[in-house]
Structures are given as structure tokens and as C-alpha cells.
C-alpha positions as CSV (number, residue, x, y, z in Angstrom):
1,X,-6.4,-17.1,-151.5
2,X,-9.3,-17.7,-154.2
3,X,-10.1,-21.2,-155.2
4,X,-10.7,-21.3,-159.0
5,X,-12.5,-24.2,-160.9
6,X,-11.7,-24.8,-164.5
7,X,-13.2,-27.5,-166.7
8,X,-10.2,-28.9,-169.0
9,X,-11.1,-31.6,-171.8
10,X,-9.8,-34.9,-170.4
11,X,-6.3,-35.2,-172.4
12,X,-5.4,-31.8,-172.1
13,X,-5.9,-31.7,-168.2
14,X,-3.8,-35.6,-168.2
15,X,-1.1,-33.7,-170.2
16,X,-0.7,-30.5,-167.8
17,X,-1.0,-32.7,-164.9
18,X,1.8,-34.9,-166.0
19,X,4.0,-31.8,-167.0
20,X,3.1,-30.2,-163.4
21,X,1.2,-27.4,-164.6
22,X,-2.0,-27.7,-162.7
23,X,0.0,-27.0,-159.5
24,X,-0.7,-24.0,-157.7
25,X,2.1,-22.3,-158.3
26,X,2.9,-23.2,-162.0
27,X,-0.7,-21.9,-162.7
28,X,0.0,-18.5,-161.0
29,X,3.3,-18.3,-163.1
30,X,1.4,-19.4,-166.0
31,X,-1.5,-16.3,-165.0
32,X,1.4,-13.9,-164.2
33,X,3.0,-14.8,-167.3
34,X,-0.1,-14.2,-169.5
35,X,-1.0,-10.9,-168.2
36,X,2.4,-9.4,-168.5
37,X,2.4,-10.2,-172.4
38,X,-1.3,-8.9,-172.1
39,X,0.0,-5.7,-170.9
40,X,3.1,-5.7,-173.4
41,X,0.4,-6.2,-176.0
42,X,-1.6,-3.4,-174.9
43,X,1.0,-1.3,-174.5
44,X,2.2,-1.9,-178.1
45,X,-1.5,-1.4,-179.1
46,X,-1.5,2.3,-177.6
47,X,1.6,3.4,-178.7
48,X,0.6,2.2,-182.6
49,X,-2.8,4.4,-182.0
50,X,-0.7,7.3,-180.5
51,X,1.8,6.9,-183.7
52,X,-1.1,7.0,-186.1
53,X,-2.6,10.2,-184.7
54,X,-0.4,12.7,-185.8
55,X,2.4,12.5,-188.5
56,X,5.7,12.5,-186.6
57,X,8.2,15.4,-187.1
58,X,11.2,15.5,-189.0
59,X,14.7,16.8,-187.0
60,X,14.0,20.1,-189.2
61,X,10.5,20.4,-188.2
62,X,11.4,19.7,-184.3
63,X,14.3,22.0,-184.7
64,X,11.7,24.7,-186.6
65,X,8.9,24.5,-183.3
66,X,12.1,24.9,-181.3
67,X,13.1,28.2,-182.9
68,X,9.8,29.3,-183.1
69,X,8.6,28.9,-179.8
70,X,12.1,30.2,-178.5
71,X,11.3,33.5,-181.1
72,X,7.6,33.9,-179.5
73,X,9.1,33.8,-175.9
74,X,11.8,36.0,-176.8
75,X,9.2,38.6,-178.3
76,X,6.7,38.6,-175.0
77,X,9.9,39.7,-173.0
């Protein structure tokens, strides 16, 4: 286990203490819960980026690569 020090301003470490948040184990949930919305976060980040790179396809542009890659295959046999 790692022992962590964190310097609180006076109220807001009476209020977690009093709601039972400066516990050990509500502070990992509260850790575990923060990273997971990191990640989610993150995650949403990427996928915007990878959205933005390229225009996406239309059905009749997916189904047109289709055909066409099916025709070039077709032609090398």
C-alpha cells in the first residue's frame, strides 16, 4: 500500500470527513471513479479526432469500395 498526503483547506477536509470520504476506501472509490470517467473522456476524445480525419462514407460509397475491390480481386484471378 502507498500512503498519500494531501493538504485540504480546513472546511472542505471537515466536510469530507464528516460525509466519510477521507476513508481509505471511499478515497480509492473516489480515485477509481475519476479515472474511469478519465478514460471515458479520453476515449470520446480519440474517437472525435479519428471522426474528423476523414469524411465518413455514405452506404453507396461503402457499397461502391465493396464492388470495386470485389471487381479488382475478380480481375487478378
Amino acid at each position: 500500500m502507498t500512503t498519500v498526503t494531501v493538504r485540504l483547506p480546513d472546511e472542505l477536509a471537515r466536510e469530507a470527513r464528516a460525509a466519510g470520504l477521507l476513508r481509505d476506501e471511499a478515497i480509492e472509490t473516489l480515485l477509481r471513479e475519476a479515472m474511469r470517467r478519465r478514460q471515458i473522456d479520453e476515449l470520446f476524445t480519440t474517437m472525435g479526432k479519428l471522426a474528423s480525419l476523414k469524411p465518413q462514407l455514405t452506404e453507396e460509397e461503402i457499397d461502391a469500395e465493396i464492388a470495386a475491390a470485389r471487381a479488382e480481386r475478380a480481375r487478378r484471378r
